[in-house]
VEXVOVEX-799465 format. One line per 2 residues: number of its first residue (from 1); their letters; for each residue x, y, z of N, C-alpha, C. Coordinates in nm, 4 decimals. Each point is the difference from the previous one (the first is absolute). Example, Ala and Ser with C-alpha at 12.3 -4.5 7.8 and 13.67 -1.06 7.14 Angstrom:
BEGIN
1	as	1.3190,-0.5690,0.7800,-0.0890,0.1190,0.0000,0.0900,0.1200,0.0000 ~ -0.0350,0.1050,-0.0720,0.0820,0.1190,0.0060,-0.0770,0.1090,0.0730
END
This chain:
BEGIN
1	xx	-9.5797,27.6141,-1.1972,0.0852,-0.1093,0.0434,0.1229,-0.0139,-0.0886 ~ -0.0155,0.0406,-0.1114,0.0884,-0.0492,-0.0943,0.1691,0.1410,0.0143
3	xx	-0.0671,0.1121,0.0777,0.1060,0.0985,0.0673,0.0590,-0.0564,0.0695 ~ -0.0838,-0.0642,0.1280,0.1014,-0.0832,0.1587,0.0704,-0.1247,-0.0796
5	xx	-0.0647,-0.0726,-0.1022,0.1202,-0.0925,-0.0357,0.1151,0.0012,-0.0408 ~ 0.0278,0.1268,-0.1324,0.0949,0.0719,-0.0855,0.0898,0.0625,0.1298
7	xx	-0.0555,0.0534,0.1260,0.0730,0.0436,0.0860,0.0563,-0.0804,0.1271 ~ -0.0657,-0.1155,-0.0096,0.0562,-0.1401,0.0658,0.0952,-0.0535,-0.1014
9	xx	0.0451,-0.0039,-0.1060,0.0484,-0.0569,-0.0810,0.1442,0.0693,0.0333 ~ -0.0315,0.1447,0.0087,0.1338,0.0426,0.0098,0.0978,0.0014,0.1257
11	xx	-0.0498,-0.0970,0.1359,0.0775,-0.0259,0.1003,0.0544,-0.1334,-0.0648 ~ 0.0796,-0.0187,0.1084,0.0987,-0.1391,-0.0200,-0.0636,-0.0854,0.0990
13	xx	-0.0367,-0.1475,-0.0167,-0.0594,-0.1115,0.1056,0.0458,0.0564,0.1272 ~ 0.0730,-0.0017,0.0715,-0.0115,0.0418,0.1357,-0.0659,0.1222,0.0415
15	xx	0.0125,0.1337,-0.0682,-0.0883,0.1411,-0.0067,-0.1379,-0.0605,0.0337 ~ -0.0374,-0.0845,-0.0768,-0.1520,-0.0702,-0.0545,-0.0459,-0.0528,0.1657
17	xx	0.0887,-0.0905,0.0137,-0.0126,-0.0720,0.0901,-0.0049,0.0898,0.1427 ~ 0.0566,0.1249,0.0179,0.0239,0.0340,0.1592,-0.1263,0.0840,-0.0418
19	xx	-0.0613,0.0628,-0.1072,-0.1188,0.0912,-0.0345,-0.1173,-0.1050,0.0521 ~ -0.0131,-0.1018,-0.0521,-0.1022,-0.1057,0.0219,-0.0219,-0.0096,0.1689
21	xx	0.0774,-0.0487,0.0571,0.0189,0.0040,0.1306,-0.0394,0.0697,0.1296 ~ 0.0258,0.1073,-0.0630,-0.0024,0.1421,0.0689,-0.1406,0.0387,-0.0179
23	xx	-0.0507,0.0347,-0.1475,-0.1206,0.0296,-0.0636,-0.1121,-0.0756,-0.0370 ~ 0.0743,-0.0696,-0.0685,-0.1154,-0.1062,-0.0916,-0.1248,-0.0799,0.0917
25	xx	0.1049,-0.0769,0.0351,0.0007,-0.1446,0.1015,0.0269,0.0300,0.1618 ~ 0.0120,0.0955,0.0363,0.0409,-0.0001,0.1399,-0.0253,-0.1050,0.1150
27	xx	0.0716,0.0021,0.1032,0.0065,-0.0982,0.0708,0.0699,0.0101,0.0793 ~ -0.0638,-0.0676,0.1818,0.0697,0.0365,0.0894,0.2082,-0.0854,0.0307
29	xx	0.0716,0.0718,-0.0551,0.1195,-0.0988,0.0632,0.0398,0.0706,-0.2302 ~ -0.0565,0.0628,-0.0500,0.0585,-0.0009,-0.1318,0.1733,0.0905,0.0052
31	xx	0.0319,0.0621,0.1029,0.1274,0.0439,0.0075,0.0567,-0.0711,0.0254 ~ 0.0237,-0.1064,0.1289,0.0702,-0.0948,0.0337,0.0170,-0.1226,-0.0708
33	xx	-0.1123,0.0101,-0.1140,0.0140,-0.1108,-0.1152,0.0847,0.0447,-0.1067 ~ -0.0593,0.1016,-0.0429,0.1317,0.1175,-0.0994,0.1325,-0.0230,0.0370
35	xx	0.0173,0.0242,0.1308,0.1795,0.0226,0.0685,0.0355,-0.1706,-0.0109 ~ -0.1022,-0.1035,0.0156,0.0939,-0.1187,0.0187,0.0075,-0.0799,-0.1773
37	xx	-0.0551,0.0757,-0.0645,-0.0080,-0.0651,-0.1311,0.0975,0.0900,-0.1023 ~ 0.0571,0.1500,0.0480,0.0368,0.0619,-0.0852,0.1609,0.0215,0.0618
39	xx	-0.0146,-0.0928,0.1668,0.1220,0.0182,0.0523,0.0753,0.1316,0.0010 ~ -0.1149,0.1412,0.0886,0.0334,0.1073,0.0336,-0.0743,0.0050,0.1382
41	xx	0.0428,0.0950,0.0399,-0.0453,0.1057,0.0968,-0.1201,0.0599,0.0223 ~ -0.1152,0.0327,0.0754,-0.0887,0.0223,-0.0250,0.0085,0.1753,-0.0874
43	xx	0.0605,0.0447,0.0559,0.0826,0.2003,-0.0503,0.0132,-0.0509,-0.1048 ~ 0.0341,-0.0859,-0.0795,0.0710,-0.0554,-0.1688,-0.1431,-0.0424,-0.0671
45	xx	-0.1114,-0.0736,0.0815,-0.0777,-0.0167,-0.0712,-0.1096,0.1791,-0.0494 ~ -0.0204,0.0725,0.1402,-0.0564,0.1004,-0.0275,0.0477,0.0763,-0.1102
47	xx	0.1418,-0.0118,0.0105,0.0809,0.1233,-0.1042,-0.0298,-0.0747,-0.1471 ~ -0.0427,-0.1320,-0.0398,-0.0369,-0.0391,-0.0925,-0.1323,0.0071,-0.0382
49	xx	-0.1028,0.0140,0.1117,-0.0949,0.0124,-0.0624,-0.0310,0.1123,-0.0658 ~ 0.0740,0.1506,0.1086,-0.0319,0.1132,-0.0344,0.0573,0.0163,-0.1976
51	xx	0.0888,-0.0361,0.0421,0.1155,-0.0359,-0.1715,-0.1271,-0.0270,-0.0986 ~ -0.0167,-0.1196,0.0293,-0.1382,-0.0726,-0.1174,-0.1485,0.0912,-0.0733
53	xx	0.0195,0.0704,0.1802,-0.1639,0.0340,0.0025,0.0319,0.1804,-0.0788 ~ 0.1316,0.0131,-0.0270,-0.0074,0.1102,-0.0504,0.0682,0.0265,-0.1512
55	xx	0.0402,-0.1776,-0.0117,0.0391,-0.0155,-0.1470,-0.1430,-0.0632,-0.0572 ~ -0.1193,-0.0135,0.0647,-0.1387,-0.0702,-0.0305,-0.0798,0.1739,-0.0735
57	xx	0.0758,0.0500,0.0898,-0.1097,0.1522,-0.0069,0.0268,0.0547,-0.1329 ~ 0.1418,0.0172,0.0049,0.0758,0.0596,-0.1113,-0.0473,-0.1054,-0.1385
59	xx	0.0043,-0.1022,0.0093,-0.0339,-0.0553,-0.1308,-0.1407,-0.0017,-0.0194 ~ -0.1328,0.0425,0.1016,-0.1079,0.0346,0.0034,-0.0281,0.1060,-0.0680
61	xx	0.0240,0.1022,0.0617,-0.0110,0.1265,-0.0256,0.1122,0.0938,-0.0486 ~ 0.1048,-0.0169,-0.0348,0.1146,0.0327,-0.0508,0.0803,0.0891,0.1298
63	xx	0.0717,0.0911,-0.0517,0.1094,0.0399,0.0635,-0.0756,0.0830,0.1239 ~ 0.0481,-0.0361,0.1354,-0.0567,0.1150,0.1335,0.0243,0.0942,-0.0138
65	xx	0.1430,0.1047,-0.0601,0.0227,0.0839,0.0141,0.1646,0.0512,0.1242 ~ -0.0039,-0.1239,0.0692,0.0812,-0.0170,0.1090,0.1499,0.0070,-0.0434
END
């Protein structure tokens, strides 16, 4: 646990927040809650999660290689 925190630590509150959403906590209507709270697009929220979920990995497990 103390890996996923050090690697939660290293997103910024919103990263945190669209990861939770998506992953954590899921829930039916969690995109259309994302888009009206982060005041985007639903395409703006995906392109953020993918963003998060691969700055989550990288500070997990270090560099992809990509």
């Amino acid at each position: 646990l103390k890996c996923m925190d050090r690697a939660l630590g290293a997103l910024s509150g919103e990263e945190k927040l669209v990861l939770q959403r998506f992953y954590m906590c899921p829930e039916k209507g969690s995109v259309e809650r994302l888009c009206s709270e982060l005041g985007l697009e639903s395409s703006s929220v995906y392109r953020k999660r993918d963003k998060a979920l691969r700055r989550f990995t990288v500070a997990l497990y270090g560099s992809t290689g990509d």
